[in-house]
Structure formats: C-alpha cells, structure tokens
C-alpha positions as CSV (number, residue, x, y, z in Angstrom):
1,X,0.0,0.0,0.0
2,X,1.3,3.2,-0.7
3,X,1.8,5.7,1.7
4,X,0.5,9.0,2.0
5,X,2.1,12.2,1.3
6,X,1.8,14.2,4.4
7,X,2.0,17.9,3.8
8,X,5.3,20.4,5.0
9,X,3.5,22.1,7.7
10,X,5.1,20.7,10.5
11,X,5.2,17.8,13.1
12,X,2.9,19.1,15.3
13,X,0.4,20.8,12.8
14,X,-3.3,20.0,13.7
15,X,-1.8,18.8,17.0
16,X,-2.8,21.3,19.0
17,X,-6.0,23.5,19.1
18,X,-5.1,26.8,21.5
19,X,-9.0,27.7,22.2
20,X,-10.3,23.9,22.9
21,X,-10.2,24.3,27.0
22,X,-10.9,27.9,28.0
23,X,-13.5,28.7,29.9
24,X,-17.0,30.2,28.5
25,X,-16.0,33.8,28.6
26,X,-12.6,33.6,27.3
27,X,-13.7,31.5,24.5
28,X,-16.8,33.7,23.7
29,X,-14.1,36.5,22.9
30,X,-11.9,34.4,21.0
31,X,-11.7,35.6,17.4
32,X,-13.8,34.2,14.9
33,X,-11.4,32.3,13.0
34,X,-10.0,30.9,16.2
35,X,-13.2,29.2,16.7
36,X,-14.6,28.5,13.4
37,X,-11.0,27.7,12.1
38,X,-10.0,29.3,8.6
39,X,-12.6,29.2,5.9
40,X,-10.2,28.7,2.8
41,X,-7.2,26.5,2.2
42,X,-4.0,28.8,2.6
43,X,-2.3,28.8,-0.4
44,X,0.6,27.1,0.3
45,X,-1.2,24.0,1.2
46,X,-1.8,22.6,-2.2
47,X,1.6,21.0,-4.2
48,X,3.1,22.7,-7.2
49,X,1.9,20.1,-10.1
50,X,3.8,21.4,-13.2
51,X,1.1,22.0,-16.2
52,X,-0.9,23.4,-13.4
53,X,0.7,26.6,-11.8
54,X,-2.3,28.3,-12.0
55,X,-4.7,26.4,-10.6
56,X,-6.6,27.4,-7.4
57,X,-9.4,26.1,-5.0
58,X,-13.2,26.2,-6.0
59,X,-11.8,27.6,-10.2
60,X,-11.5,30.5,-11.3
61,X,-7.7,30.5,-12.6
62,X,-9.8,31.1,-16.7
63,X,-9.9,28.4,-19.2
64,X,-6.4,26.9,-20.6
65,X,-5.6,27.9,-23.8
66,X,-6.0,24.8,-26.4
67,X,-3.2,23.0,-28.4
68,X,-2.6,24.2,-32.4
69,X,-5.6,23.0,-34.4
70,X,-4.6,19.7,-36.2
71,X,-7.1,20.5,-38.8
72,X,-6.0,23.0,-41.3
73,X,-8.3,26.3,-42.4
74,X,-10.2,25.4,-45.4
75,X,-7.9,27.6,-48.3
76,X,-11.2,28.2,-50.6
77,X,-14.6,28.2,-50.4
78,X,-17.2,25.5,-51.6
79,X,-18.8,26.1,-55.0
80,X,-21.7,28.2,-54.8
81,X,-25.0,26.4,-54.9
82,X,-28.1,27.6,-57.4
83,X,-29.9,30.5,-55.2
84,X,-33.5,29.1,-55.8
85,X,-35.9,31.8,-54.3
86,X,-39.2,30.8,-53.7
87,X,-42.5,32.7,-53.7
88,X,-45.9,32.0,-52.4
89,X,-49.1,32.2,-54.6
90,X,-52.4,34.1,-54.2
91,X,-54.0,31.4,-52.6
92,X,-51.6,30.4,-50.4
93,X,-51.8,34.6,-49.3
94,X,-55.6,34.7,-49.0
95,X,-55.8,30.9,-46.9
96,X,-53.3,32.4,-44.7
97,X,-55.5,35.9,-44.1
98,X,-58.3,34.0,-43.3
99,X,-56.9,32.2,-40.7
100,X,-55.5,34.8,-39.2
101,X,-58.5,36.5,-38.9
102,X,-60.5,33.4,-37.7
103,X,-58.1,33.4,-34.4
104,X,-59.1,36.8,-33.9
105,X,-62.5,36.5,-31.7
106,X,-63.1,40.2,-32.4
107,X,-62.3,40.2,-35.9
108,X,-65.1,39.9,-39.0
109,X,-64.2,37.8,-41.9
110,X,-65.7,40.1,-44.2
111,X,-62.9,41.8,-45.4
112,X,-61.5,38.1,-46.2
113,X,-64.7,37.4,-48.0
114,X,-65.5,40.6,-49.9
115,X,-62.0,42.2,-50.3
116,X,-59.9,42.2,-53.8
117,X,-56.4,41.6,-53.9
118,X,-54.9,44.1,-56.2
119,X,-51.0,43.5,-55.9
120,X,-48.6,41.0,-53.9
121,X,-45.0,42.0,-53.6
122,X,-42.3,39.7,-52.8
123,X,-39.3,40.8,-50.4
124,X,-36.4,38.6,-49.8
125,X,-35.2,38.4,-46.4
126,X,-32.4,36.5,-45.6
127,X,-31.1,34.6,-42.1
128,X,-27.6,34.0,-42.0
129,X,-26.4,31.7,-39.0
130,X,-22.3,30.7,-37.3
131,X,-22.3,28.2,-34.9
132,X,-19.5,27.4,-33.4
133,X,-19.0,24.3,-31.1
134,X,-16.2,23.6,-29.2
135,X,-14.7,22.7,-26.3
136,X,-12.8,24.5,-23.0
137,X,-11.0,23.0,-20.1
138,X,-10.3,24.7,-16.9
139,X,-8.8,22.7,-13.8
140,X,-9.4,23.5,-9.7
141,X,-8.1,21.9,-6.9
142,X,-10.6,19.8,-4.4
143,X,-10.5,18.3,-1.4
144,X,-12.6,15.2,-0.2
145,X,-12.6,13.8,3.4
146,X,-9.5,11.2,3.0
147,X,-10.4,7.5,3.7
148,X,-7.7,5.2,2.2
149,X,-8.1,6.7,-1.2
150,X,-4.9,6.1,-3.6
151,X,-2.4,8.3,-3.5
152,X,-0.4,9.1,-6.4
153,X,1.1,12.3,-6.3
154,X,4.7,12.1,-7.9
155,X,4.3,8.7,-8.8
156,X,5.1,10.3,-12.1
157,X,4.4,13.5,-13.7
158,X,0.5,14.8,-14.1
159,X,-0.3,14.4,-17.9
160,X,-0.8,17.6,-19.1
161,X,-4.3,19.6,-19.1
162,X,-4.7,18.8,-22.9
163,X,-3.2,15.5,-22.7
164,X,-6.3,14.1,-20.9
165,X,-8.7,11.9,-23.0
166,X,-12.5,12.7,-22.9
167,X,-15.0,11.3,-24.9
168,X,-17.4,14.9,-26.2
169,X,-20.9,14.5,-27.2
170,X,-22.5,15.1,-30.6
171,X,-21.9,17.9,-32.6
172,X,-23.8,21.0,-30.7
173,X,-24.9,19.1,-27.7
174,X,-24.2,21.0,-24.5
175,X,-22.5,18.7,-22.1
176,X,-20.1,19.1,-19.4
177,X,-17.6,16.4,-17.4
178,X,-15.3,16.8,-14.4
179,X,-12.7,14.0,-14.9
180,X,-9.8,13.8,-11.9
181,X,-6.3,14.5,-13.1
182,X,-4.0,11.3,-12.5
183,X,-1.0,11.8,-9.8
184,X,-2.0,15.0,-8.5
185,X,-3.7,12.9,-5.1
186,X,-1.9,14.0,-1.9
187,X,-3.0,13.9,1.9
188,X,-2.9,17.0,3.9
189,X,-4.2,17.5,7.5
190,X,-7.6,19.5,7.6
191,X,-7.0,23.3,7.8
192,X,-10.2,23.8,9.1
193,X,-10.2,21.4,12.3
194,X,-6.3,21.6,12.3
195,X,-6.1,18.3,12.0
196,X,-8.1,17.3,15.4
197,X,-11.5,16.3,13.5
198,X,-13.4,17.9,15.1
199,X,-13.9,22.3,15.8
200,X,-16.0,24.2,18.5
201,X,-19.4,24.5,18.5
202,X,-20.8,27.3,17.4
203,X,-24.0,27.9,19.5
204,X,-22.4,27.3,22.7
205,X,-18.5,28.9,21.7
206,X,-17.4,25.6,23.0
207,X,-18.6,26.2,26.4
208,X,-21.0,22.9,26.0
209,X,-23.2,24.7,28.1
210,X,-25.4,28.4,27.6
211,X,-27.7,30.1,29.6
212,X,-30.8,28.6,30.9
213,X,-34.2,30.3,28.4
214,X,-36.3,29.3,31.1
215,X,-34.9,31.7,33.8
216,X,-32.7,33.4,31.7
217,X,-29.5,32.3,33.9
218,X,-30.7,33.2,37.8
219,X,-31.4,29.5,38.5
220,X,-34.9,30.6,39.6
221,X,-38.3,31.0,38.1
222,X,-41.0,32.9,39.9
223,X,-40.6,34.0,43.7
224,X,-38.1,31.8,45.0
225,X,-39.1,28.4,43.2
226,X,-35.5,26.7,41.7
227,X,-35.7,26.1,38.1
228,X,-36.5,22.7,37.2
229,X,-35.5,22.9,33.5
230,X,-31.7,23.3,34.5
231,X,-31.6,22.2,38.7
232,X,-30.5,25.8,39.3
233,X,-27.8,25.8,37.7
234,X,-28.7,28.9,35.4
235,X,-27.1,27.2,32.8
236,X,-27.8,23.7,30.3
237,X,-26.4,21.4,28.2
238,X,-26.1,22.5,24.7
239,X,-27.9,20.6,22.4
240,X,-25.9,21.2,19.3
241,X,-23.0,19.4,20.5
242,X,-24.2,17.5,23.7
243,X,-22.7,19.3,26.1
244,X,-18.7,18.3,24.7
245,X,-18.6,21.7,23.4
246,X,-17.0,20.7,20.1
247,X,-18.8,19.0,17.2
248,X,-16.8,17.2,13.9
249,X,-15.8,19.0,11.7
250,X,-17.9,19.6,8.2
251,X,-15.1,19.5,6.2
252,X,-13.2,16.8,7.0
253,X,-15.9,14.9,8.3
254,X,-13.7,14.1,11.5
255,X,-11.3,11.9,9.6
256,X,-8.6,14.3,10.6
257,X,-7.1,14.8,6.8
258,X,-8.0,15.8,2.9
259,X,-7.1,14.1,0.3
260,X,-6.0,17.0,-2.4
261,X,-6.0,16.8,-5.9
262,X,-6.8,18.2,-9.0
263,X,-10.1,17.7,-11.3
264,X,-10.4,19.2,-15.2
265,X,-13.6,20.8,-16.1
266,X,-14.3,20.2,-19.3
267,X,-17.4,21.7,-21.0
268,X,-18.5,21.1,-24.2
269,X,-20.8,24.5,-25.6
270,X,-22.2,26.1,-29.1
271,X,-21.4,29.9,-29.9
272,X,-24.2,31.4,-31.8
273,X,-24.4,34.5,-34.1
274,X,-27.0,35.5,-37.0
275,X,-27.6,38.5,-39.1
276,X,-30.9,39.4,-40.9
277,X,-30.5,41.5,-43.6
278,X,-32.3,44.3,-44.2
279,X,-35.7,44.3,-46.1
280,X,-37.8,47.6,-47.4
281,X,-41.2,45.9,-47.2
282,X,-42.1,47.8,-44.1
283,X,-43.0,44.8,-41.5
284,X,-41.3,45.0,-38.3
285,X,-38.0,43.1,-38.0
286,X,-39.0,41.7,-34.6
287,X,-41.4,40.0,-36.3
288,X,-39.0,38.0,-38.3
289,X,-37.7,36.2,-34.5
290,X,-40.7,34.4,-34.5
291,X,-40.5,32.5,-37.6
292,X,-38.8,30.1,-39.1
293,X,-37.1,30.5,-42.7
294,X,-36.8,28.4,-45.9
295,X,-32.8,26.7,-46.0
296,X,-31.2,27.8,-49.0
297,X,-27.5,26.8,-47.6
298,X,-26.4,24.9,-45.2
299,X,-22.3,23.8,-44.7
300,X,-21.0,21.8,-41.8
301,X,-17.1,21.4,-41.5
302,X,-14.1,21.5,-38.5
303,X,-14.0,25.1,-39.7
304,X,-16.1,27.0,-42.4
305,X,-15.5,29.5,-45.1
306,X,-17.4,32.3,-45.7
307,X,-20.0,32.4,-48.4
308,X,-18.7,33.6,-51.7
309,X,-21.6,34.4,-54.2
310,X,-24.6,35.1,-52.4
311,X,-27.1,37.3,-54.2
312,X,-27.1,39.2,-51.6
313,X,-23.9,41.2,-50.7
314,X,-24.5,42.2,-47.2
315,X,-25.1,38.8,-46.2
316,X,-21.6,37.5,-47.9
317,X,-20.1,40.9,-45.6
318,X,-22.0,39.5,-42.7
319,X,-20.2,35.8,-43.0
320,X,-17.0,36.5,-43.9
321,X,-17.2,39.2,-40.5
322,X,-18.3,36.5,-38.1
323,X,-16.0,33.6,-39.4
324,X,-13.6,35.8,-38.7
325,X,-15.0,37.2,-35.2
326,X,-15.8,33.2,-34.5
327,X,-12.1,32.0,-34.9
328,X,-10.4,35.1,-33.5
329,X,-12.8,34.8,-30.2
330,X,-12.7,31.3,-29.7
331,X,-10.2,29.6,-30.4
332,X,-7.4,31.4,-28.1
333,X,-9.7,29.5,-24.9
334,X,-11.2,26.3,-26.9
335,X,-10.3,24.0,-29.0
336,X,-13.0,24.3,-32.0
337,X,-14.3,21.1,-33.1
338,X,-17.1,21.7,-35.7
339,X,-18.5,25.2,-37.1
340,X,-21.8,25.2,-39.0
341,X,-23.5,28.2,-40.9
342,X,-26.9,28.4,-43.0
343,X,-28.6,31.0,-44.7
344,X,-33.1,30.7,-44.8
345,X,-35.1,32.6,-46.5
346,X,-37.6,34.5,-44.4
347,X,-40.3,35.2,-47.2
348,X,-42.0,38.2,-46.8
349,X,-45.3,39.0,-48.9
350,X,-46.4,42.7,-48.9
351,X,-50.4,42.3,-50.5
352,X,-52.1,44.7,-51.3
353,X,-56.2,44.5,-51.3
354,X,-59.4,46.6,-51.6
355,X,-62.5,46.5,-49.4
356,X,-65.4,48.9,-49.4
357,X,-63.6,51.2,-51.7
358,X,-60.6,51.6,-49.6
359,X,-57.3,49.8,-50.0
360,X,-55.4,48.1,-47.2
361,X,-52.2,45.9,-45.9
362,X,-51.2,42.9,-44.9
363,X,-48.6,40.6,-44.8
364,X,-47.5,37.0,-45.1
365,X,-44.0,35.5,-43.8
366,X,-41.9,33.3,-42.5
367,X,-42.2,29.3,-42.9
368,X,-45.0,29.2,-41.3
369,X,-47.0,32.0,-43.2
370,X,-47.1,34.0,-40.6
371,X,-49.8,36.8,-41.1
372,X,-49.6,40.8,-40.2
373,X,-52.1,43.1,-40.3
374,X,-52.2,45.9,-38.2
375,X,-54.5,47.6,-40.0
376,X,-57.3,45.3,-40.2
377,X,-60.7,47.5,-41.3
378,X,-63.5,45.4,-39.4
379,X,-62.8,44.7,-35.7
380,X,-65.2,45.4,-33.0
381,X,-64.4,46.0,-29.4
382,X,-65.1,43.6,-26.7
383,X,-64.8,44.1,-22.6
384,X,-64.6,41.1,-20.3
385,X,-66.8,41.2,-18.0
C-alpha cells in the first residue's frame, strides 16, 4: 500500500487547538477564525503540479488555452449552390389571411370574403447563422474527506491539461464532465479542524453549556421556586453538541485529513451568431424572430469558409465578418471542433387589397405563413366582463 504524502506544515500541525479548553467567557471572545477555524485553504497548502501553476481552489484561474488546431483552415470556399428563391401564390396569401383573422374572436371575416387583392410584392429576407461548437477546459483543486483513497502524487508526472482523454458529445450538444487529473492525489491535514476532526461548537462557543431560556440564567423561576429545567444551575447542556462543546468538523468529516487533488472541467458548448439583412417591405424586424425560414444553404465542416456568391452582398459581408470574429474569439480559450452556418429565406409577402372602396395591408411571412395586419378594417371592441 502506498503511503501517504503528508504535507510540509510541520510535526505538530493540527496537534494542538489553543481555544479547545478555555472557559466560557474567554472563549466567547476568541476571534472568529479561532473558533470557526480558517474558511479557505491557505495557499501554500496545495503541491506545485507542473502544467498546473495556475490552478486554485473552488476555479476561477480562466480556461487553458487549447493545443494548435490539427485540422487546417479550409484555403477556398465550396462552389456556390443555385440561389433558388421561392414565392408564395395568391391562394396560399388569401388561406393564410383567413386564418389569421378566424383566431381573432373580435375580428369579421368580411374583409376576407369581400376584399380584392390588387398587388402581392415579394421581399427577400435573408437569415444567415455561425455556430461554433467547441470545447474549453479549466482545472481546480478539491479536497474530499481522506479515507484510504490512492495516492499518487509524484508517482510520475500529471499528464498535461490537454493531454487528458475525454469522450465529447454530438456535434452542438451542450454537455459538461469533471474528470480527476491522474498523480495530482496528496493527503494534507484539515486546515479547518487543524487536524483534530473535530472544531468548536458554534451555539455554545465551545462552552457545551449556555444560559438557561427558562430563567434566563438566575437558576430561579418565579418568587423563590429553583428552576427545574436546569436544577438551578442557570445554565444547560447544549444541544448542538451534547454538552462536549465541540462538534466534527464539516469539512473533513472528522477523519482528521484531505485528500488533495486536481479535477479538469471540461465543458462542451455552441457559440451562436446571426444577421438578418435588411428588407424595405415595411414589416417590423421583430417580427422575423418568431419565424422560421426556408434553408437555402447549409455547410458543416471543423471550420467554415465564408460564403462567396450570395445574391445578396451584405449577407456575404455579414459571414465573412463573423467567421472571422468566431475564430479570433474562440479559439485562443477552446479547441474548435465543428463550425456550422446556413442561410433561410424568411419570405415576406407585402399584399395589397381593396374593401369597401378603400385599400389596405397585410402581410404574409416566414415558414409558417405567418400573417400581419395591423390595419385590419372590421374589428369590433369587446370588454370582459
């Protein structure tokens, strides 16, 4: 069996506790971190593991920057596909109207009904979409109540934090793993306890007694009548520890020592960025998050190219710029594995109608034939009663 590698603090650290044994009042005055014991590791309790200078206790110490990419950048771009652009027909524009309006419990289908379409316009919207998945690795140091566990620390050195084989999910599927990093496992005695298992109780400051709620400490209730809830003794047990005035130790778990060691967080996530370009047909751009588009492109690879070719332009500007964002950002704290980008088609169909004489508005988009009309001539007002 091998044995444990006790820390450099000293023979007699955790040996001896300078507050266990004083009486009530001197202990009540005792600092706090006399009694409660120090609430972090100190610093110079965890080994020097060499890869991992810069890990500390609970994280924080920032991701670790990823190895060169073993994949080269794509040198040119796919060929461009055919830019088919759909458009809906009059039916499919008057079928949608009407059930729009039939949703509307305040709305009359007359203008459905009666009302002449006299123009549809067609705008093209476009969706472009980067995603981004990849992977980022951080390491901490833990400690776990030590109960036999192996200990391997300078056994032989830690592999390094990139070295480390982990199995990552499919492509864009959040996920996250804590794996323990291999002879980084060393024994230290508890900082908290100093090594005795067990700290002062809280309630009582270690006292194992307080004063008496029923007569508040005099040892007498009304008149002269001793107090029978502490014999008048003005004090009682407390019950938090018993009356021993110490209680074991929450970190440790009164085993007296830690087992340290190092675990690598590794989290597996999707960056996401779109643009919508521009459209004159007057509907609201929120609007447009609510849909769904037609895919025109779609191109899935370790790392994309931006679009050549697209009809267009500001869309081509708008891939080329977050490629270029996506690999700047990322990649100095991940390790990319996939990137995938598509353009839809959000169509957008302006029409144009007449009823009673006057001409009116509405509009038909997205997927789903989504319908606007904020200027719908025949709705009545209700009130909820």
């Amino acid at each position: 069996m091998e044995r444990p590698i006790v820390s450099d603090y000293g023979a007699n650290y955790g040996t001896i506790n300078p507050v266990y044994g004083l009486p009530a009042p001197a202990m009540a005055a005792a600092p706090a971190t006399s009694i409660h014991g120090p609430s972090a590791p100190p610093a110079n309790m965890f080994d020097t593991v060499p890869g991992y200078e810069g890990t500390i206790a609970g994280g924080g110490g920032g991701y670790l920057p990823p190895p060169p990419p073993s994949v080269p950048m794509p040198e040119q771009a796919p060929s461009s596909p055919n830019w088919h652009i759909p458009s809906i027909s009059e039916d499919q524009a008057r079928d949608s109207f009407a059930m729009y309006v039939s949703s509307k419990c305040c709305y009359s289908s007359d203008p459905v009904k009666e009302g002449v379409i006299t123009s549809m316009e067609s705008f093209n919207t476009y969706r472009y979409r980067l995603e981004t998945f990849m992977e980022s690795r951080s390491t901490e140091w833990s400690q776990k109540p030590y109960t036999g566990q192996p200990v391997d620390a300078g056994v032989q050195p830690a592999p390094g934090p990139w070295q480390i084989a982990a199995q990552p999910p499919a492509f864009f599927q959040e996920h996250k793993q804590t794996i323990k990093v291999p002879y980084t496992s060393s024994v230290k005695n508890c900082h908290v306890c100093l090594g005795m298992g067990r700290n002062p109780c809280t309630t009582c400051a270690g006292a194992g007694n307080k004063v008496c709620w029923v007569c508040n400490g005099s040892g007498y209730r009304q008149s002269d009548d001793r107090c029978m809830h502490c014999n008048g003794r003005g004090r009682e047990n407390c019950s938090s520890c018993s009356g021993s005035g110490t209680r074991q130790c929450d970190t440790c778990h009164g085993k007296r020592q830690l087992l340290d060691f190092i675990n690598h967080i590794l989290k597996w996530s999707t960056e996401k960025d779109e643009f919508i370009a521009q459209d004159s047909s007057g509907l609201r751009v929120e609007n447009l998050g609510k849909v769904s588009g037609k895919e025109l492109f779609k191109d899935a690879q370790y790392m994309v190219y931006p679009v050549r070719g697209f009809p267009d332009v500001s869309v081509g500007q708008a891939s080329e710029r977050l490629v270029r964002d996506h690999q700047v950002k990322y990649a100095q704290t991940s390790l990319i594995l996939q990137q995938r980008q598509t353009i839809e088609l959000i169509p957008i169909t302006k029409v144009n109608y007449m009823w009673k004489g006057k001409p009116y508005v509405y509009y038909v988009y997205g997927n789903e034939f989504k319908v606007n009309a904020d200027d719908y001539p025949a709705t009545c007002c209700c009130s909820v009663m």
